[in-house]
C-alpha beads as a LAMMPS data file, in Angstrom:
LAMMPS data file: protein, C-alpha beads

115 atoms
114 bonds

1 atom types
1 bond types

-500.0 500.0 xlo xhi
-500.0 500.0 ylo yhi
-500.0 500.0 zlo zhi

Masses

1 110.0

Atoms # bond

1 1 1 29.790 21.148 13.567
2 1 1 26.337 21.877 14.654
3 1 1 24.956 21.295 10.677
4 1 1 26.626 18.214 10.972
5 1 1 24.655 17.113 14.254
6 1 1 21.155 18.489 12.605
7 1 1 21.940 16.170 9.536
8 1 1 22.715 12.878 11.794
9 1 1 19.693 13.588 13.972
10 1 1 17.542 13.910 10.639
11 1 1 19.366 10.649 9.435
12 1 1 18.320 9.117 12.636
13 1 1 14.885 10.330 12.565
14 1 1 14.213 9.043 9.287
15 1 1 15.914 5.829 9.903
16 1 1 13.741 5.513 12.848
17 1 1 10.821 6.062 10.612
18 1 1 11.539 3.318 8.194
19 1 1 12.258 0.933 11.082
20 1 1 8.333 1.639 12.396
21 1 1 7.142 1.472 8.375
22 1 1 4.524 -1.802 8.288
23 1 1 2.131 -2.840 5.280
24 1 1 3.703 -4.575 2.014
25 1 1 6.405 -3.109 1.502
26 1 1 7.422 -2.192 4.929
27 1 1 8.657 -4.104 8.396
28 1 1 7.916 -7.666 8.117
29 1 1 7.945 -7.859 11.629
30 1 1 5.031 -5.791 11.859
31 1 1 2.786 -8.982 10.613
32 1 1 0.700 -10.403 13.614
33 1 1 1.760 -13.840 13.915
34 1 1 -1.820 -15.037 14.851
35 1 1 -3.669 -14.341 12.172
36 1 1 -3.858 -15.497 8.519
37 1 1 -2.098 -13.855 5.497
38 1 1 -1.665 -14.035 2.294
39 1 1 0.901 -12.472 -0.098
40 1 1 1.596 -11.336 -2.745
41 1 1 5.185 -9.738 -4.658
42 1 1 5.859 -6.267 -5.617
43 1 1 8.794 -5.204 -6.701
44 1 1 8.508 -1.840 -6.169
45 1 1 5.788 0.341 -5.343
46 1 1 5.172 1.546 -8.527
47 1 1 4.989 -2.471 -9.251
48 1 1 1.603 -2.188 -6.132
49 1 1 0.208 0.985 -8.096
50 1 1 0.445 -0.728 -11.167
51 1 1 -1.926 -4.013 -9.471
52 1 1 -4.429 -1.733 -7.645
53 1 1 -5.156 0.066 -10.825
54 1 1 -5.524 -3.253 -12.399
55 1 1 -7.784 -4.275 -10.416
56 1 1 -10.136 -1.123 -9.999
57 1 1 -10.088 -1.047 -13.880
58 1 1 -11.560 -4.711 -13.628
59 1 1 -13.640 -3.458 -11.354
60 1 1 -15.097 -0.565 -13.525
61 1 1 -15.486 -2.940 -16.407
62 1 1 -17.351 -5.579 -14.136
63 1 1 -20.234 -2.933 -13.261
64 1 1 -20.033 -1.425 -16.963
65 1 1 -19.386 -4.612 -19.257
66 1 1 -22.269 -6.443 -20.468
67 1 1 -20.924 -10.149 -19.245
68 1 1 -21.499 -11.867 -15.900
69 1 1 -18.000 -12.316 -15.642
70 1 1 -19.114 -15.115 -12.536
71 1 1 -16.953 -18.508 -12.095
72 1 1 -19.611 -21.128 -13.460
73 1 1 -19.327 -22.629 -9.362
74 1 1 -20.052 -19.272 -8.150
75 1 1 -23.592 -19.057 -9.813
76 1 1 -25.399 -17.158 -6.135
77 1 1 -23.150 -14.924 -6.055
78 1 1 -23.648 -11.464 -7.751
79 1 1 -21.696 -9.047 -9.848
80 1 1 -21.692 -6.242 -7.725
81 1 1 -20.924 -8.441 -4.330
82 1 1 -18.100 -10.173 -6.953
83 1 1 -17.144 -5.832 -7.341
84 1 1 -16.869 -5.309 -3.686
85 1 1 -14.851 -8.682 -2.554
86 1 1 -12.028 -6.839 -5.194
87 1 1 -12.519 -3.132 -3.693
88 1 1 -12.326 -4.517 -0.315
89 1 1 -9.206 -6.415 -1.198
90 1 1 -7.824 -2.962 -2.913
91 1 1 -8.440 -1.020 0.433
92 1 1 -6.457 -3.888 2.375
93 1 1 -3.631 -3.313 -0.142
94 1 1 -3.502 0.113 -0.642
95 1 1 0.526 1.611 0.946
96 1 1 -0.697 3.657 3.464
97 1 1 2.055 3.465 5.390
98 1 1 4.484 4.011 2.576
99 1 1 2.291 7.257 2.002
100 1 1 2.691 8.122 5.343
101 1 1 6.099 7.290 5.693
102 1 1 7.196 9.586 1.930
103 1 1 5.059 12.849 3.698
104 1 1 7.196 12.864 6.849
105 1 1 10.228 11.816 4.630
106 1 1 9.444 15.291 2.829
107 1 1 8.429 17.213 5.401
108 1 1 11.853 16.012 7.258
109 1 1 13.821 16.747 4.149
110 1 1 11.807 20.220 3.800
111 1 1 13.249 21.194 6.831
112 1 1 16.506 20.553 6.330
113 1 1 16.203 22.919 3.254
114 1 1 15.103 25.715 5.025
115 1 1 18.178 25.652 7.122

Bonds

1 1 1 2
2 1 2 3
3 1 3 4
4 1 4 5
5 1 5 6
6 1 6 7
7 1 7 8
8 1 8 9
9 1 9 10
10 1 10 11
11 1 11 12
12 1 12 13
13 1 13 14
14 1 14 15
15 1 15 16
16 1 16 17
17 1 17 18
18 1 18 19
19 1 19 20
20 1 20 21
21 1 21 22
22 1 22 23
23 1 23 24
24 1 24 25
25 1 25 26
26 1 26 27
27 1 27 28
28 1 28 29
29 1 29 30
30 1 30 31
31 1 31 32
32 1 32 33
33 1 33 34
34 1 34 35
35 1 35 36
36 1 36 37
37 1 37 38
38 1 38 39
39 1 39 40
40 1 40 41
41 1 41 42
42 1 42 43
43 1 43 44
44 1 44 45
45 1 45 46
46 1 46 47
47 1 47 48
48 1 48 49
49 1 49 50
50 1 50 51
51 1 51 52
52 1 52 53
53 1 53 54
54 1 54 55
55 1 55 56
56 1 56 57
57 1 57 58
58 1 58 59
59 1 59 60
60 1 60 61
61 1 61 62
62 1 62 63
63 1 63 64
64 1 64 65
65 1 65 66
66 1 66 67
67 1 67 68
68 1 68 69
69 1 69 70
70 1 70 71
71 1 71 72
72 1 72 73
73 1 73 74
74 1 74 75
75 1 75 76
76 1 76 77
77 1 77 78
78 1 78 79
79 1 79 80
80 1 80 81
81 1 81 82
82 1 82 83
83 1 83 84
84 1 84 85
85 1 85 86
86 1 86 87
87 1 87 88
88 1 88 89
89 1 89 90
90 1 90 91
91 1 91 92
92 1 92 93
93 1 93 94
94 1 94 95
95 1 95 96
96 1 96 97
97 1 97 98
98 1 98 99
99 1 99 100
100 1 100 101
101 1 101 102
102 1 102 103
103 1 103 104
104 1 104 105
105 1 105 106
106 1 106 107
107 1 107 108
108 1 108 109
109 1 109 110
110 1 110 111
111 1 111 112
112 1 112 113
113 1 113 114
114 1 114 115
């Protein structure tokens, strides 16, 4: 009876977990409803890996490449401030909380191994 109470609290506690997640693919009711957004779809977060390596690798071929790769209207701007408007965007995307969220998930489940 007790194992069974130790398994419901865990279920709880991870429940409770997901419920506090925030970030992309987390609690949309995190989202501050005074400031501006945009988004984007994932369908998975292998989908979000998948887009932030895409865009680092652009990002490593804009500093190595040979090409301005520069919108013609953009002409003042430079490559490397081009670079760090994507790296900037990559830090804003990148699933903390769903990393933070999987190491308690483990640690929580780690536990409940031991036992």
């Amino acid at each position: 009876m007790k194992s069974k109470q130790q398994r419901l609290k865990t279920l709880e506690e991870i429940q409770q977990l997901r419920n506090n997640l925030s970030g992309l693919l987390g609690n949309k009711k995190a989202i501050d409803p005074n400031g501006n957004y945009v988004t984007f779809e994932v369908r998975d977060n292998n989908h979000l890996l998948t887009q932030i390596i895409s865009l680092l690798e652009v990002c490593v071929f804009a500093l190595d490449g040979d090409g301005m790769m520069l919108f013609p209207a953009n002409q003042n701007a430079s490559k490397a401030d081009s670079v760090i408007h994507v790296l900037e965007l990559v830090l804003r995307i990148l699933p903390d909380s769903q990393m933070y969220y999987l190491d308690k998930l483990d640690e929580i489940l780690s536990k409940l191994e031991k036992r």
